[in-house]
N, C-alpha and C positions, 0 to 999 in steps of 0.2 A: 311952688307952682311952676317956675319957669324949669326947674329940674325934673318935672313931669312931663310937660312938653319934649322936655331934648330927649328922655325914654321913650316916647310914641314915637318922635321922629327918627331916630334908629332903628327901632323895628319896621316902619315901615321903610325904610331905607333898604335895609336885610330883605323885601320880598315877601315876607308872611303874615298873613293876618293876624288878628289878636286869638282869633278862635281855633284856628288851624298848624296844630305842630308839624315840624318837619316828619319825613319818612324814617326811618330806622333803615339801619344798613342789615344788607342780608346776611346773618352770622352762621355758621354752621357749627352745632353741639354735638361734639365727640361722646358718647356715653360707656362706660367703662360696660364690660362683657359682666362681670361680678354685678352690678348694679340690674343686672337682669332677675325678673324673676318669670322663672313656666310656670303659671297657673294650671292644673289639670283643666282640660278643655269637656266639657259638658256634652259627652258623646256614650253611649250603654247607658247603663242604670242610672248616668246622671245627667242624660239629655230627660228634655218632654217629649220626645215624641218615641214611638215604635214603627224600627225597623229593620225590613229584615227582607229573605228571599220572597218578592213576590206585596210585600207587605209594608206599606207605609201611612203610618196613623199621627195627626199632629193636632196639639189641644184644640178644640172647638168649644166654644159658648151657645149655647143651644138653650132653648125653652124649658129643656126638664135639670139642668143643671150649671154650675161654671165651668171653663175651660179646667182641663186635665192638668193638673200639675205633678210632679216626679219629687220624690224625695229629697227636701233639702232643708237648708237650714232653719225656714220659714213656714216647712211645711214638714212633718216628720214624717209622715205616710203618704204616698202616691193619690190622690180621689181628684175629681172630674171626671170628663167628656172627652172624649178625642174621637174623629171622622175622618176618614181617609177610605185608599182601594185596597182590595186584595183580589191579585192575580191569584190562579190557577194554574199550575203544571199543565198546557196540552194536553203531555201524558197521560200524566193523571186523570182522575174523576173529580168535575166538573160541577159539585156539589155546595151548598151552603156548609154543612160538613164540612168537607175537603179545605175550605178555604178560612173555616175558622179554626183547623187542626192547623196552619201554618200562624196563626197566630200567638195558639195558648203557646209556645215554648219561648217566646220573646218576652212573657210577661215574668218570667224566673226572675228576683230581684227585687222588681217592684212588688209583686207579691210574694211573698214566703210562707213559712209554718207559725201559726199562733201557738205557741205554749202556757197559754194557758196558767199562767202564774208563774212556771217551772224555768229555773238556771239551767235552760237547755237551747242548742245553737236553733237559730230561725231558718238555716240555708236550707232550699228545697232544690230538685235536681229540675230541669226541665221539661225532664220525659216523663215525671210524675203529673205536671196539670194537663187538663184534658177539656174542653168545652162539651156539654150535653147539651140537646135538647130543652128547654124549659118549658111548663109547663104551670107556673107558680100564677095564681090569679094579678100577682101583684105586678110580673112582667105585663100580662093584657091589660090591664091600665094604662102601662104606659106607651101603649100600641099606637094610641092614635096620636100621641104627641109624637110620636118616633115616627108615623110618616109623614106628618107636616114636615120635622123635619129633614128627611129625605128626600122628598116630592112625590112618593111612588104609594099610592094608595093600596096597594094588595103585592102579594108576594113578599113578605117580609118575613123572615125566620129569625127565631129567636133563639139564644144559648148562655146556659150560665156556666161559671169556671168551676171546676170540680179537681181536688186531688185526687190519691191513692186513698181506697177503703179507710173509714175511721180519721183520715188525716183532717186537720183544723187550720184552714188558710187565714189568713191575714185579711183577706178583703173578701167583699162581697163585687164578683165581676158580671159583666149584663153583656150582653153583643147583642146587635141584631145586624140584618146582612139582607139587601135587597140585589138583584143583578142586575148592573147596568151595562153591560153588553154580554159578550161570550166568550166565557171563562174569565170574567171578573166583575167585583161586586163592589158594592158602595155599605161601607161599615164606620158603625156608631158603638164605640166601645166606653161603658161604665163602670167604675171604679170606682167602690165605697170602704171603706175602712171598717173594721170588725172588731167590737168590745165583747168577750165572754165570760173576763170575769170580773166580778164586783170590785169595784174600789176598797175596799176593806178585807182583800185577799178572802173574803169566808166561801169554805169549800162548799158552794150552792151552784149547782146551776142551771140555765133554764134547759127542756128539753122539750123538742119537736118532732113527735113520729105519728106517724099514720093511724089513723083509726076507720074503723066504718062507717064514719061519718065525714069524714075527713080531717087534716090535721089536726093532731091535739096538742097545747100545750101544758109541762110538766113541770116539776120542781124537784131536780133530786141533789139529795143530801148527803157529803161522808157520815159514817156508821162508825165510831169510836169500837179500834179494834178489844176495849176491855170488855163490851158488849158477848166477846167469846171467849171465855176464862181458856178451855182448852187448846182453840187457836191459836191464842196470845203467846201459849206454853211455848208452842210448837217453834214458833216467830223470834219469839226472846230467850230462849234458852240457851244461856251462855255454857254451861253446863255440860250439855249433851251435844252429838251431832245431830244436823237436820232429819228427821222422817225419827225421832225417835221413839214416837207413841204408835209409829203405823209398824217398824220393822224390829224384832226381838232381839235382844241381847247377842245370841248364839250367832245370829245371824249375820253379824255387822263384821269386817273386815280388823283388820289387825291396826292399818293406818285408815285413818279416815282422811276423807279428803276436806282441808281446813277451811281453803278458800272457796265457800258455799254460801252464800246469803239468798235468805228467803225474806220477801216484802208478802202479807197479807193486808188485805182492803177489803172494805163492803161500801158499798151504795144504799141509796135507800129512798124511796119515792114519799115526798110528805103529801099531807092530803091535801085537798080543793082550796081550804078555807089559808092556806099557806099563802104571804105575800111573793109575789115572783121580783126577782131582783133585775132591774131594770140594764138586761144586758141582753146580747144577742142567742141565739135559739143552738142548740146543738142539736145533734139528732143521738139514738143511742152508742151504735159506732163508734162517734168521736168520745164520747163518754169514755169508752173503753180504753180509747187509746190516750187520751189523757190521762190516766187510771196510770196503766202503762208508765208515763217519763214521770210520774210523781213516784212510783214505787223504783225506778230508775236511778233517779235523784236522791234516794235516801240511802244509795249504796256505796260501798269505801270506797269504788271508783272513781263516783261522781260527787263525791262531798266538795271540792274545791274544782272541778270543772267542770264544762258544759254537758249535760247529756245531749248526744248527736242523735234529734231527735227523728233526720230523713229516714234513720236507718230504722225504725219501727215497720214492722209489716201489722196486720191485721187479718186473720181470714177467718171466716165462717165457716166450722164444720156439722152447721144443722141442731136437730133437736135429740135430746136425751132425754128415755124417762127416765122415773126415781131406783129402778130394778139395775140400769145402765151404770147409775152413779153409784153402787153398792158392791157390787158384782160384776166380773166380769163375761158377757153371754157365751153361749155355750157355741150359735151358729151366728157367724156374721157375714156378711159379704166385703170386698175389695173398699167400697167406697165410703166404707164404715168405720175405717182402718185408723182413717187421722182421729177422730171422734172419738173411739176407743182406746187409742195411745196416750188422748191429752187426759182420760179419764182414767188409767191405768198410772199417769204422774201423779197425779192429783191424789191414789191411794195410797200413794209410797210417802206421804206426809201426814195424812190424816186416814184414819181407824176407822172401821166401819163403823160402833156405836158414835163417835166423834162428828161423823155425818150424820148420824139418824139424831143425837141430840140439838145440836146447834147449827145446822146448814140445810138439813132437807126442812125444816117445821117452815123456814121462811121462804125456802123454795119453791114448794111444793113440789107435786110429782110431775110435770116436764118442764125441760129449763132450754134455753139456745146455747149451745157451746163455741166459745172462740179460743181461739188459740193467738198467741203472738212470739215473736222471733224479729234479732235482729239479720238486716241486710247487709249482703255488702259494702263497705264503706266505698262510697265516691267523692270523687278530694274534687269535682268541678261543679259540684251545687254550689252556687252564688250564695253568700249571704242576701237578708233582706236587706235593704239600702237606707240607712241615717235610719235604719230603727231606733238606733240606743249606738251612741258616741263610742270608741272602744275607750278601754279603761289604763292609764299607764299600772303596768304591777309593781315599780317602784320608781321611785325618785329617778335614778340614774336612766330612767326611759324617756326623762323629761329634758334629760340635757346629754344627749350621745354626742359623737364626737361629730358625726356627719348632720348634724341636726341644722337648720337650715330658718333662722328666727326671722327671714322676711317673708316668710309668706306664713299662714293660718297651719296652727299642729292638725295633724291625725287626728287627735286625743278631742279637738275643737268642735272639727268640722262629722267627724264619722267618716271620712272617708283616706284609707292607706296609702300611703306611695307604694310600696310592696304590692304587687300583685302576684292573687293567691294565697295570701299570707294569710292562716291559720295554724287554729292550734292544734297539738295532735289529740288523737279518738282517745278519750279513757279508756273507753270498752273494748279498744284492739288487744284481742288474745281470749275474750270473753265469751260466754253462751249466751243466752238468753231463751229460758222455756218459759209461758205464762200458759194458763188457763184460767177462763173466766167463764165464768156461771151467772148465767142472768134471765129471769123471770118476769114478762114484761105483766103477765093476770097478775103476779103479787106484788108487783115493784121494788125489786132487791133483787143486788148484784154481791157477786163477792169471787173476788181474782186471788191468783195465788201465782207470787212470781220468783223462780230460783234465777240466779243470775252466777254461773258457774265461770271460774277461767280454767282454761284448759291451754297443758304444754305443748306448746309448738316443736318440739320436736318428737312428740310423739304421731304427729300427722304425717 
């Protein structure tokens, strides 16, 4: 007891309470430069907000949805809200338009190309997205939510994000755009993420096109290419070279040319009573051009790498009747010219009886003609951002000599230290001819795609 007293009286001898420790002396911590680590800083594709000339947009929580979030690890695809201004050039025209063409090329990244099942790259260029007009009942629903939360009861235009012909983006994007002074406007931009094909990979999918009644929707189906004994010939014949049943023996060159692969496909509309697969809507277009990277994908090029799938074009060269597909016409004019070239490939593979057996019965007699071809390759389309982590190709990717084990891999996160770093084109040196044939009164489609390389030093 008395040895507890003489400890209280020492401490309070010393100046400090029982409760109150002394101060800590001021130390200063040297930290070694190694002991550093740069985090990549959350600025382009991996900030949340958009910005750019004239243009800056950052998440907003709003009535019709959550704030906007960006691709990360928590979130794999970009969806929300974001509100912000967009100036106007002066210069330029002073348009709802105007101000949401300065937007769609910021969105490259966060949104990309949906493939649609296919081991083919997502990178979209950003001259490829384009905002239209909308005109969907389901944007005027959400009209009146969208001026609450703007404040501006009238004037308000609307636009949704569109690729290049046939192309299948990634997201479903909304804008609307009110003017709150001169040459600049108050913008509500939507982001939603896009499922097209079924969890069970089955090649079904739903389709959205226009009727006289108004949108219809459809259910089309791949067509088992055993369904055409003779096309099949045409497609598999290891045998023979390609166009063997269309062009005669006499006829054929001394060397053929080896490296030639032909992909054939069909489509096929099931009827009413068919269940629709619970995934988002295509229209027929993207049908095609899907069509397109899976016949792509099945070739020697792309067996072990990505088909590059920006580089797909799509166009429409109008309607053929059944006389068009058989024969070649006697008068044509200039603008008939693509039409009848893709239908003049199209005989050099397959025989006139060949069409009239198994291609015109399902056709009938007029069909839409499209054509397809690859583009220019652009090495500055962005990938889409933590779509899908990249992949190490082997072991030694996982422990390089520069490898850096304090902060989170590549291989982790989805996001490179490299920038720029891709891999190179399969298809560089390659052709690519398609035509497709498609009947929207009988509902049956059927493409026909050579995918030829040609020597560069003969250009």
């Amino acid at each position: 007891m008395a040895r507890d007293m003489e400890v209280e009286d020492n401490s309070a001898a010393d100046g400090y309470a029982d409760d109150v420790l002394p101060p800590l002396p001021d130390v200063q911590v040297l930290s070694s430069k190694m002991g550093k680590v740069d985090f990549p800083a959350r600025v382009g594709a991996a900030s949340n907000c958009f910005e750019g000339p004239g243009v800056r947009l950052q998440p907003q929580k709003c009535a019709l949805g959550p704030a906007g979030v960006q691709a990360c690890a928590s979130e794999t695809r970009a969806t929300g809200f974001w509100r912000g201004c967009i100036e106007v050039d002066p210069k330029a025209e002073r348009s709802p338009a105007a101000a949401a063409a300065l937007l769609a090329p910021l969105l490259a990244g966060a949104v990309g190309l949906d493939v649609c099942g296919v081991f083919a790259d997502t990178g979209l260029e950003a001259a490829s997205l384009t905002f239209l007009p909308s005109v969907q009942e389901e944007e005027k629903s959400n009209l009146k939510a969208v001026e609450e939360e703007l404040g501006v009861p009238t004037r308000i235009s609307s636009f949704y994000l569109s690729g290049l012909p046939g192309q299948v983006i990634s997201h479903a994007a909304s804008l609307w755009l009110c003017p709150s002074r001169e040459g600049a406007f108050e913008a509500l931009l939507r982001l939603r993420p896009l499922v097209h094909v079924p969890a069970n990979r089955e090649s079904r999918f739903s389709i959205l096109r226009d009727g006289p009644l108004g949108p219809m929707k459809e259910v089309w189906r791949e067509v088992a290419i055993a369904e055409f004994p003779r096309l099949a010939r045409v497609m598999v014949s290891g045998d023979s070279a390609a166009g063997t049943l269309a062009v005669n023996t006499r006829d054929r060159y001394l060397v053929e040319e080896e490296d030639e692969m032909l992909v054939i496909n069909a489509w096929q509309r099931e009827g009413e009573e068919a269940p629709a697969p619970s995934t988002d809507a295509l229209s027929l277009e993207q049908l095609l051009w899907c069509d397109v990277l899976r016949a792509l994908s099945e070739t020697t090029p792309c067996a072990e790498a990505a088909v590059p799938a920006a580089r797909l074009r799509i166009h429409d060269e109008g309607l053929a009747r059944k006389e068009e597909l058989l024969d070649k016409p006697k008068e044509a004019s200039e603008d008939d010219a693509p039409r009848l070239s893709s239908l003049a490939f199209l005989r050099q593979y397959a025989e006139r009886a060949v069409l009239e057996d198994e291609v015109l019965p399902r056709l009938g007699s007029l069909v839409r003609v499209f054509s397809a071809e690859l583009a220019a390759a652009d090495e500055s389309a962005p990938a889409l951002t933590a779509m899908k982590a990249p992949k190490a190709k082997s072991i030694d990717d996982l422990f390089l000599d520069d490898a850096d084990f304090r902060k989170p891999s590549s291989f982790a996160t989805g996001f490179s230290d490299v920038p720029g770093e891709k891999d190179a084109d399969p298809l560089q040196g390659h052709e690519l001819t398609s035509v497709l044939l498609i009947s929207e009164t009988s509902g049956f489609m059927l493409a026909f795609h050579c995918l030829q390389a040609f020597d560069p030093c003969a250009i």
